[in-house]
C-alpha positions as CSV (number, residue, x, y, z in Angstrom):
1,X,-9.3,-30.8,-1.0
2,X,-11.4,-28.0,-0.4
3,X,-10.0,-24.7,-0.4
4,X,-12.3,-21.0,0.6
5,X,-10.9,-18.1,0.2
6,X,-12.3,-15.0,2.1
7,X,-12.4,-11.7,0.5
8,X,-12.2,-12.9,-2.9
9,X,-13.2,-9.4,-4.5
10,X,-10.2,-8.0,-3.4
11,X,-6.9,-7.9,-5.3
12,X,-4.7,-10.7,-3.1
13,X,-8.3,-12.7,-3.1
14,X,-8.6,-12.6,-6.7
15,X,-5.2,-13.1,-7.4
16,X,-5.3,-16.5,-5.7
17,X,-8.6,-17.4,-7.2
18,X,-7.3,-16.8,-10.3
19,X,-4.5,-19.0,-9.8
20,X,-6.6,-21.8,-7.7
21,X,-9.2,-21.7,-10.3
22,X,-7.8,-24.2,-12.7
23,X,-6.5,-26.8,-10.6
24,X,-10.4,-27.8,-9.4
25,X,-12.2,-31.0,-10.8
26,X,-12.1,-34.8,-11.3
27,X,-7.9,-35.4,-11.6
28,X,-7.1,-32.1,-10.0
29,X,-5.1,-31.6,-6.8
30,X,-8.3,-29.4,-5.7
31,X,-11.8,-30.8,-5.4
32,X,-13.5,-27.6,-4.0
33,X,-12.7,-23.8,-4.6
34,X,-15.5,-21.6,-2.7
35,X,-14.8,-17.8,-3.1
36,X,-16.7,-16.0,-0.2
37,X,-17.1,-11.8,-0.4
38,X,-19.8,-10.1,0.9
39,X,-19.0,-6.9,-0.3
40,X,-21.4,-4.4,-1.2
41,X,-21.0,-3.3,-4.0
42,X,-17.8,-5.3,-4.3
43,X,-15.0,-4.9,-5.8
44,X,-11.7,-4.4,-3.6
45,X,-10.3,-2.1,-1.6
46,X,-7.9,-0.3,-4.1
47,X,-10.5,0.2,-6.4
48,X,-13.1,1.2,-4.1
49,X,-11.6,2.9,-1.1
50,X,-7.7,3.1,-2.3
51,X,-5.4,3.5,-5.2
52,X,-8.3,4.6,-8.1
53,X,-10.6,6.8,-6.1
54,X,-7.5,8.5,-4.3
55,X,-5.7,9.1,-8.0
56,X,-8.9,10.6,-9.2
57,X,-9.4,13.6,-6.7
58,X,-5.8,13.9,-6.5
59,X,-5.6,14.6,-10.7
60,X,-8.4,17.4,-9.9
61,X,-5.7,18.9,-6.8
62,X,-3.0,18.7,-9.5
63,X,-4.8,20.3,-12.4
64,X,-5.4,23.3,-9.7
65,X,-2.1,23.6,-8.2
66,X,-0.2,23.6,-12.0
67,X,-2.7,26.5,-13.1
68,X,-2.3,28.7,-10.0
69,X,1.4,27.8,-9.4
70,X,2.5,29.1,-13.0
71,X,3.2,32.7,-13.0
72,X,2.6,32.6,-16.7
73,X,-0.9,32.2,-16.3
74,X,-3.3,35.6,-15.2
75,X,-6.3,35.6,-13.9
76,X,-7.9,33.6,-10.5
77,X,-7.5,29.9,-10.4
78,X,-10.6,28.2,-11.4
79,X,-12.3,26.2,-7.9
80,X,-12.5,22.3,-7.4
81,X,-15.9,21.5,-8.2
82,X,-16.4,19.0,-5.4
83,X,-19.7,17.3,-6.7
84,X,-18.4,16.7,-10.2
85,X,-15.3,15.7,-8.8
86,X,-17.1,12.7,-7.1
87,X,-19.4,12.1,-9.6
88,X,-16.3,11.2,-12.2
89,X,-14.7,9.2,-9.2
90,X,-17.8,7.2,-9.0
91,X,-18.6,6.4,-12.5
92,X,-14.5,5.1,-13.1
93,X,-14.6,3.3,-9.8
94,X,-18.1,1.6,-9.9
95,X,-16.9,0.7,-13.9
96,X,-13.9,-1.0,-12.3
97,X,-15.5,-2.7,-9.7
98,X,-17.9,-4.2,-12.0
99,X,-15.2,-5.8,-14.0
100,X,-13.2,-7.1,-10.8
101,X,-16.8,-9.1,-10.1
102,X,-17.4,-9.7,-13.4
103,X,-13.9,-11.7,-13.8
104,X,-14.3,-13.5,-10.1
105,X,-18.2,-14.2,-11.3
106,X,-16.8,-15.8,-14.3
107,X,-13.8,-18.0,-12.3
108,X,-17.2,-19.3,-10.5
109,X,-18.6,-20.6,-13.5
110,X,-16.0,-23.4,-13.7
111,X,-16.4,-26.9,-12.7
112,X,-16.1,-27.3,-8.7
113,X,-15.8,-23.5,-8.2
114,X,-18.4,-21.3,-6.0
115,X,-19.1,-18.0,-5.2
116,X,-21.0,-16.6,-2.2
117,X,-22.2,-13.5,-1.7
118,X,-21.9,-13.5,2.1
119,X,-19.5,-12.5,5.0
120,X,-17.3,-15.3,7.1
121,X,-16.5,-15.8,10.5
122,X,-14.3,-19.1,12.2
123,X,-16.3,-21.2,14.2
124,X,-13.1,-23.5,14.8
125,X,-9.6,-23.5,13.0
126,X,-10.4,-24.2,9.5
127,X,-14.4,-24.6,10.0
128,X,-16.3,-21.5,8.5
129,X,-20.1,-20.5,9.0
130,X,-21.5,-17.8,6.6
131,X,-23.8,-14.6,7.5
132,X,-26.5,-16.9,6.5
133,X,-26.3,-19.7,8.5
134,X,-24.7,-22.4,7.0
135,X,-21.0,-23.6,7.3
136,X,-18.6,-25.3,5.5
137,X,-15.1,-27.2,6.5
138,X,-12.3,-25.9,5.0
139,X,-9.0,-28.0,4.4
140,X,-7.3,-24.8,3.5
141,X,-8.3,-21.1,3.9
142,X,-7.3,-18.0,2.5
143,X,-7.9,-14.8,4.4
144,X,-7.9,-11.7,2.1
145,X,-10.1,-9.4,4.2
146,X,-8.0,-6.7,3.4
147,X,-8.1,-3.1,5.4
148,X,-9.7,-0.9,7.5
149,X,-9.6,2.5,8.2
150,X,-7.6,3.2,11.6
151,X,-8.9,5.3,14.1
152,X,-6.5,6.3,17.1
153,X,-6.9,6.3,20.6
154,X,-7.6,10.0,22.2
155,X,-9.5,11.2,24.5
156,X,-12.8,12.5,23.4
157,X,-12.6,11.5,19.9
158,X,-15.6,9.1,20.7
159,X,-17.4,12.0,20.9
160,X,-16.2,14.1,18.1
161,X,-17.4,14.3,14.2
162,X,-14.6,13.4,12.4
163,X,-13.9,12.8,8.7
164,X,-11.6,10.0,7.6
165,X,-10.1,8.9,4.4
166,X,-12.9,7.3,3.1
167,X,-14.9,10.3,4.3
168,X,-13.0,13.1,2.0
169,X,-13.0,10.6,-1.4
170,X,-16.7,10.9,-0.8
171,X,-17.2,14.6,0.2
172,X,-19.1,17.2,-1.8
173,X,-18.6,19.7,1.1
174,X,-15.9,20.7,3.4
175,X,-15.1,22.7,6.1
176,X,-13.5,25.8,5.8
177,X,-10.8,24.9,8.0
178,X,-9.3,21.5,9.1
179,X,-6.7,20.4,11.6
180,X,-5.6,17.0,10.4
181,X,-4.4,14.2,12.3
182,X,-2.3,11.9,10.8
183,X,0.6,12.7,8.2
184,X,1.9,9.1,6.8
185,X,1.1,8.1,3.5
186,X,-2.8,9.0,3.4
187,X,-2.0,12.5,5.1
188,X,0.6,13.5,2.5
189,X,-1.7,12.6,-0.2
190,X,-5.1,14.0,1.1
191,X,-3.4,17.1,2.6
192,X,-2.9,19.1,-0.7
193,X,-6.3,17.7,-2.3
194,X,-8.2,19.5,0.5
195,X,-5.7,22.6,0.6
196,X,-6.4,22.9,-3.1
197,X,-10.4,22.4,-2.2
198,X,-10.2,25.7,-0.4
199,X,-9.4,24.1,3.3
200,X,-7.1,25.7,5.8
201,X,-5.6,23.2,7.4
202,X,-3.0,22.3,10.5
203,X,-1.1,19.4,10.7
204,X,-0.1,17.2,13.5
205,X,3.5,15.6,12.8
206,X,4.2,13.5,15.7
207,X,8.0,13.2,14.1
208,X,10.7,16.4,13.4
209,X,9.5,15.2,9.6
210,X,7.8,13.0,7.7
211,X,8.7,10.0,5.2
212,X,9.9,8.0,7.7
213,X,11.9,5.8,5.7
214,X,13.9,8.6,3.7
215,X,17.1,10.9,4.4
216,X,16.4,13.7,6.3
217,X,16.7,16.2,3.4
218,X,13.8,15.0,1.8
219,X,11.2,14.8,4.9
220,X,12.6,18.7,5.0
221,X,11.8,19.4,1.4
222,X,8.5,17.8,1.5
223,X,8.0,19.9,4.6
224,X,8.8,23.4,2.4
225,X,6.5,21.8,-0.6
226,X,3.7,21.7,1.5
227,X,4.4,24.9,4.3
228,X,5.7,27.4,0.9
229,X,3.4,25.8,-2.2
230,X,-0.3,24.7,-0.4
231,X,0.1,27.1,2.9
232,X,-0.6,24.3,5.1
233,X,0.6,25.0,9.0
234,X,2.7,21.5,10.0
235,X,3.4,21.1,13.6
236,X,6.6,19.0,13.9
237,X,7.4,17.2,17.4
238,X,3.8,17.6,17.9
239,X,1.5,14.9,19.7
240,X,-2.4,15.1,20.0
241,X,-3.7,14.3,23.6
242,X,-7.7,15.0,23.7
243,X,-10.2,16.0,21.3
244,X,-13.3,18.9,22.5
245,X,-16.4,19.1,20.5
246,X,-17.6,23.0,20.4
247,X,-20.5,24.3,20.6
248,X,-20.6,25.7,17.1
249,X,-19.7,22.3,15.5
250,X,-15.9,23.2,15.4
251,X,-13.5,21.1,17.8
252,X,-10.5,22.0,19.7
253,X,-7.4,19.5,19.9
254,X,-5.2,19.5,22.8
255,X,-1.9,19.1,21.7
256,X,1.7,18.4,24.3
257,X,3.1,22.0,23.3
258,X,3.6,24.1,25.7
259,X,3.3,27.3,23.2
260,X,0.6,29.7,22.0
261,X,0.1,26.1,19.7
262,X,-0.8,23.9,22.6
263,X,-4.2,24.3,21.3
264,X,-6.0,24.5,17.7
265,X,-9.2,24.9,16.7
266,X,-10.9,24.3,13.2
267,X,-14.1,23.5,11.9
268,X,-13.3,20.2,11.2
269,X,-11.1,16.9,12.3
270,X,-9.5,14.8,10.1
271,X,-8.3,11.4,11.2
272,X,-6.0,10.0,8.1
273,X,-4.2,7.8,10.5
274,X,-3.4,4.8,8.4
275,X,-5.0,1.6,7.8
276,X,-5.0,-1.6,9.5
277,X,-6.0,-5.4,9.1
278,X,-9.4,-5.5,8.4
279,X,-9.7,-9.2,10.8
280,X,-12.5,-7.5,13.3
281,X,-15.5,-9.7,12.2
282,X,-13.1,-13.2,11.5
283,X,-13.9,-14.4,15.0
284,X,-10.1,-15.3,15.1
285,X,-10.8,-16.8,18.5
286,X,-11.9,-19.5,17.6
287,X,-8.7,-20.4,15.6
288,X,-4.9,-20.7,16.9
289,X,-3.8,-17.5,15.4
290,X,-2.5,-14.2,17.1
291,X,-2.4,-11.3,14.4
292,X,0.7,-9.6,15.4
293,X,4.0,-7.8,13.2
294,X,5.0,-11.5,12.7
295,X,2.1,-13.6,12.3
296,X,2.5,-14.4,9.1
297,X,5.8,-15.9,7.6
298,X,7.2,-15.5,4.1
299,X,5.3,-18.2,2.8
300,X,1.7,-16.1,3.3
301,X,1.2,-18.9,5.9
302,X,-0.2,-18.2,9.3
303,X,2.7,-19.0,11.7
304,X,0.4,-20.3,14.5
305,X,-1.4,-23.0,12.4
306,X,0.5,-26.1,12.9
307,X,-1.3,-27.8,10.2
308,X,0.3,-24.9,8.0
309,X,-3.2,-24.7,6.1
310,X,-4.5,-21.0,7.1
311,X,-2.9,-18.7,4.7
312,X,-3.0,-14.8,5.3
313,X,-2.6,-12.0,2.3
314,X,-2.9,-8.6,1.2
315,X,-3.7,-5.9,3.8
316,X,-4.9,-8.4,6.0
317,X,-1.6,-9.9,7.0
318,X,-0.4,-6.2,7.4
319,X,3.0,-7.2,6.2
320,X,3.1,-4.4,3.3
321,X,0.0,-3.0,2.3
322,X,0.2,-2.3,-1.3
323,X,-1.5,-3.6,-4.7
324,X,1.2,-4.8,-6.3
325,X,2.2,-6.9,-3.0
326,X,-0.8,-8.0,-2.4
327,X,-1.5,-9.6,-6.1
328,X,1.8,-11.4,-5.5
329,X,1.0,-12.7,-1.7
330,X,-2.2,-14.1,-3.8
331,X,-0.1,-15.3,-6.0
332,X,2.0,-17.2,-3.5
333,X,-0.3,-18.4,-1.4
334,X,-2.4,-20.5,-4.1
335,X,1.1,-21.8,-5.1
336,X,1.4,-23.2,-1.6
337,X,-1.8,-24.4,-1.4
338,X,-1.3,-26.5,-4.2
339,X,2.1,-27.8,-3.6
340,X,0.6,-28.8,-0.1
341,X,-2.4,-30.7,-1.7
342,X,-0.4,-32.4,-4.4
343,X,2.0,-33.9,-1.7
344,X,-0.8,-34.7,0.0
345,X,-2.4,-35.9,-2.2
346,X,0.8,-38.1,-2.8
347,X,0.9,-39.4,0.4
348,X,-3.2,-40.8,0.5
349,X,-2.2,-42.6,-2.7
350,X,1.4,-44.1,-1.4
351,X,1.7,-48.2,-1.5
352,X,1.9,-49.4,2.1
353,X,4.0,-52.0,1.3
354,X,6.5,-49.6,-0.1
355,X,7.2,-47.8,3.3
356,X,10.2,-47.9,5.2
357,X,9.4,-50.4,8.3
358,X,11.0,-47.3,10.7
359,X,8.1,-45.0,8.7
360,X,5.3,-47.5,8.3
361,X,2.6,-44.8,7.9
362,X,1.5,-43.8,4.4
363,X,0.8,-41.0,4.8
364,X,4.6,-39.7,6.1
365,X,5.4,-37.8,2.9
366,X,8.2,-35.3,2.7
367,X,6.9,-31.5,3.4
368,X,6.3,-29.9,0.0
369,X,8.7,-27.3,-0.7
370,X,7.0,-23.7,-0.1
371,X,7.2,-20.6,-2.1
372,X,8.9,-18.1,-0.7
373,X,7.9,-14.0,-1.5
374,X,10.1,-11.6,-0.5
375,X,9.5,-8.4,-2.6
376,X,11.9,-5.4,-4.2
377,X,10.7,-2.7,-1.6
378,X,9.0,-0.4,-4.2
379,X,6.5,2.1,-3.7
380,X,5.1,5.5,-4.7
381,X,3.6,8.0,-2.5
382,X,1.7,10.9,-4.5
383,X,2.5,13.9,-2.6
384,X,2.4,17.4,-3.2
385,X,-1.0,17.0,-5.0
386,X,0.6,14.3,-7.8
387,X,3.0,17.0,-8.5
388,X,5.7,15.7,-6.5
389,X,5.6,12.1,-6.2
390,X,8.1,10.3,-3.7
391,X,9.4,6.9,-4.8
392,X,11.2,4.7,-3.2
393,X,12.5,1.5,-5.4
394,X,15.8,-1.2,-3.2
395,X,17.4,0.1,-0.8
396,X,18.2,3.6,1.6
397,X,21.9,4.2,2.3
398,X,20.6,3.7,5.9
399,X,19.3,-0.1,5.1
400,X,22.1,-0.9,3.1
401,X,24.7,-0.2,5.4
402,X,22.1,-2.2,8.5
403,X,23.0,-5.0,5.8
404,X,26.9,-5.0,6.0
405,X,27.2,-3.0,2.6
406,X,29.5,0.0,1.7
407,X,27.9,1.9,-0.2
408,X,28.4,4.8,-2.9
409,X,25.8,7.7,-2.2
410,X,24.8,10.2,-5.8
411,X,22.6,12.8,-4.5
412,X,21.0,15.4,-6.8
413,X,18.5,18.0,-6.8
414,X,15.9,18.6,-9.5
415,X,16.7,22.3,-10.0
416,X,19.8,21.1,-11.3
417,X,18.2,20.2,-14.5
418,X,16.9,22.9,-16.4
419,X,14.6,21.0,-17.7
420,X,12.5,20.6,-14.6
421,X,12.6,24.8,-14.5
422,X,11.4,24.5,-18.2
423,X,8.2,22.8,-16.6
424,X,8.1,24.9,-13.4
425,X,8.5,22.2,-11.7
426,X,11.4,22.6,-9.9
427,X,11.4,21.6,-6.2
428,X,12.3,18.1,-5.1
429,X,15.7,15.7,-5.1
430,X,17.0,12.2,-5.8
431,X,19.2,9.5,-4.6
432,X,21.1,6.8,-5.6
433,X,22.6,3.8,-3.6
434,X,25.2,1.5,-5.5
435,X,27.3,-1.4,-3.7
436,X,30.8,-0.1,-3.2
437,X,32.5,-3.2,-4.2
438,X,31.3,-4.1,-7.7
439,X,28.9,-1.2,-8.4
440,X,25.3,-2.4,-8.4
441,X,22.3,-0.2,-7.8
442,X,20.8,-1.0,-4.6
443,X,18.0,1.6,-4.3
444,X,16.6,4.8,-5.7
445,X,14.6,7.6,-3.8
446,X,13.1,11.0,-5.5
447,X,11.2,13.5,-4.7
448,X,10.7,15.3,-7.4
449,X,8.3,15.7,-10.7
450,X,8.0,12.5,-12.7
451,X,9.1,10.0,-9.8
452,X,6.6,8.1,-10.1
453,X,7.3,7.3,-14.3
454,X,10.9,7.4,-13.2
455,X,10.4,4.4,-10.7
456,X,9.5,1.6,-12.8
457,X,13.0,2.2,-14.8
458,X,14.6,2.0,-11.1
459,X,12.6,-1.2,-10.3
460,X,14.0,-3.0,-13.3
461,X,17.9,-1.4,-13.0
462,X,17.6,-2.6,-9.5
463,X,16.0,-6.1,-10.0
464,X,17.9,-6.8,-12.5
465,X,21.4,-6.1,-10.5
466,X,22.4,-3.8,-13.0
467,X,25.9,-1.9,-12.7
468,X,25.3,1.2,-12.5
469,X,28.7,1.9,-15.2
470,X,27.2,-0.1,-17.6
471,X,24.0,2.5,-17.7
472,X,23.4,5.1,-20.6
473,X,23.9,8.2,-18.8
474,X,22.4,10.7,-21.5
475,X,19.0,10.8,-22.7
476,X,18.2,11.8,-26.5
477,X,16.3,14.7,-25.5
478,X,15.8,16.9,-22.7
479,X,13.1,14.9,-20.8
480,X,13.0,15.0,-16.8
481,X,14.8,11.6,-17.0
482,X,17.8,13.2,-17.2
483,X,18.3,13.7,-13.1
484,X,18.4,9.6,-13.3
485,X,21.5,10.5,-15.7
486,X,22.7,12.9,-13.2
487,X,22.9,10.6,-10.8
488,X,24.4,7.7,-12.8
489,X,28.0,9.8,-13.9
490,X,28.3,11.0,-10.3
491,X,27.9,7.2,-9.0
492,X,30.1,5.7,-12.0
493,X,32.7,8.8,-11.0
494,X,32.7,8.1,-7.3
495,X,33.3,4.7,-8.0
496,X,36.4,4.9,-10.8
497,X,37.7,7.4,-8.2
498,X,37.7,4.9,-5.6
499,X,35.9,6.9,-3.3
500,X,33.3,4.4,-2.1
């Protein structure tokens, strides 16, 4: 059996090389592991592009907004130097890039394992031919090509300058002013780094708020964040409909308002609208499968592959584009792969004269038993500059109750706690969802200092079905924690009350 795996610097690639690597050889369900990546330098998209390079401008927005936020502090706020900013970016990313290669170039060095250094395109529904000519056929394949940068649809922006996401990690000079299109999860992050860089900036927000996902109050609060703490201009209900280039290098967005906003100029455009399977150059054509919001099933198998041997994680299957999830989807995936081969496997080496006369093939062995991954929904936006991170760990009230649960709702807000105005950091809320009927905690959501820290603690109270009685509800110091404890004696109350 010969499995290739494509995009195997990434982190769903080498999580599933990783995995794949020590079942190759003489005796070994695998005969063949090729691990194709033509990255340049290499490395994978969170490390290059994503999660590390994002985290490092965003610490140099933070370290700005505390010092100039703090009354007790005098003087002017020092600038973001922009060059050193993306000098240090640099150095820590190309230093973890080099060790992501390093560990894939070292899972090459065992016996029936390859790596190339090229790109790969389908030439039939499991054959491959590399950027360099040759081809090779697959018995399984792994696509892990993760992301791409998305750029909408509207008018005139073919003929616009533009800066993306990728653009601004790289940037060692901005425009005075910005309008930015875009305000999901790369918006919300990017928008205070550049605010804090000295931009003025306007906002398109197609919705009446963001964080899609969340109760209304905190799309709100995120909205006064932003609007009373960076003095960034959000248009709610807004929708772009044509870009115009000016003649001093500025550009002019036509928006659908029908007020003295219908228009705004800047001397810049941002485009942060998201990311989106990076499959352009896959020549899926010449294959059965039809990317689409269900193309890929639980399994991390391609739906549309009757032979059940194209496998599909990461970014690239678009299913939930995060690190964590993507590692796992790897993780999955080679599992499958080798449950597949061994029963294979099993059924090449099957006695004919043992088969059932109404089966007489050999080779009709039961379907292996598939992995299934179906992940905690847990995830951590760094708005507000870092300052404010939003967290989401289980469940919303809203997707609890889609599921047939009652529900017991703790709500509280951070300047509750005096210990988050000890820190002058006092904006932002939290929320806790527990089952009515026996009291577990279903799902957290804050937006407030510390989330982020906060929602590993969530992630194991909530995947571990705790009840949320049987929590400690006081901390042994005053630590920012203590809005989880908040929110645990209000849930425990609701629920000895009987008011669930």
């Amino acid at each position: 059996m010969h499995v290739v795996i494509l995009g195997a610097y990434g982190s769903a690639g080498a999580a599933a090389a990783q995995r794949l690597a020590d079942h190759v050889g003489e005796g070994a369900p695998l005969d063949r592991l090729t691990l194709v990546d033509g990255g340049d330098p290499g490395g994978g998209l969170c490390i290059l592009r994503g999660c590390m390079p994002s985290k490092e401008v965003l610490s140099a927005a933070e370290h700005r907004y505390r010092a100039r936020h703090d009354e007790r502090l005098v003087g002017d706020p020092p600038d973001i130097d922009l060059e050193r900013t993306v000098e240090r970016k640099n150095g820590h990313t190309s230093s973890f890039a080099a060790h992501r290669r390093a560990a894939v170039h070292e899972l090459a060095e065992e016996t029936g394992v390859e790596f190339v250094a090229e790109h790969a395109r389908f030439v039939g529904p499991h054959e491959l031919e590399l950027s360099g000519g040759d081809r090779i056929d697959a018995d399984y394949v792994v696509v892990a090509t993760g992301s791409t940068v998305n750029v909408p649809d509207i008018e005139g922006l073919d003929d616009a300058e533009y800066l993306t996401s990728a653009d601004v990690l790289d940037a060692t000079d901005l425009p005075e002013s910005g309008v930015v299109v875009g305000f999901g999860y790369v918006g919300v992050e990017l928008v205070p780094y550049l605010a804090e860089a000295g931009v003025d900036l306007t906002v398109i927000e197609h919705d009446e708020r963001p964080l899609d996902d969340a109760p209304p109050a905190f799309g709100d609060e995120l909205l006064s964040v932003y609007r009373e703490e960076f003095g960034v201009e959000i248009l709610s209900e807004t929708y772009e409909r044509r870009v115009e280039s000016l003649d001093d290098g500025g550009v002019r967005l036509h928006t659908d308002r029908d007020d003295d906003r219908a228009t705004v100029e800047a001397d810049g455009l941002f485009l942060f609208a998201g990311r989106r399977p990076n499959l352009d150059g896959l020549n899926l054509d010449a294959t059965d499968l039809h990317p689409g919001p269900a193309w890929v099933d639980a399994t991390m198998q391609a739906v549309d592959d009757d032979a059940g041997r194209t496998y599909v994680v990461g970014d690239a299957n678009g299913r939930q584009p995060l690190l964590h999830v993507a590692k796992e989807q790897g993780f999955t995936a080679a599992d499958n792969v080798l449950a597949s081969a061994r029963a294979e496997a099993d059924a090449d080496g099957a006695d004919p004269a043992a088969a059932p006369a109404s089966d007489p093939s050999p080779s009709s062995a039961p379907e292996p038993e598939l992995a299934e991954y179906h992940p905690t929904t847990h995830f951590v936006m760094f708005a507000a500059a870092a300052v404010y991170p939003y967290a989401r760990v289980g469940e919303t009230a809203a997707s609890a109750r889609d599921a047939g649960r009652e529900v017991v709702v703790a709500d509280r807000r951070a300047d509750q706690d005096g210990v988050f105005k000890t820190k002058a950091a006092a904006r932002g809320r939290a929320r806790l969802v527990v089952d009515a009927a026996d009291g577990t905690v279903l799902g957290y959501q804050g937006f407030h200092y510390h989330a982020d820290a906060m929602a590993k603690t969530m992630q194991v109270v909530v995947e571990c079905e705790l009840d949320v009685r049987d929590l400690p509800d006081r901390a042994f110091h005053p630590t920012t924690p203590e809005i989880l404890d908040g929110l645990f004696r209000e849930a425990s109350g609701a629920l000895d009350g009987g008011n669930g």
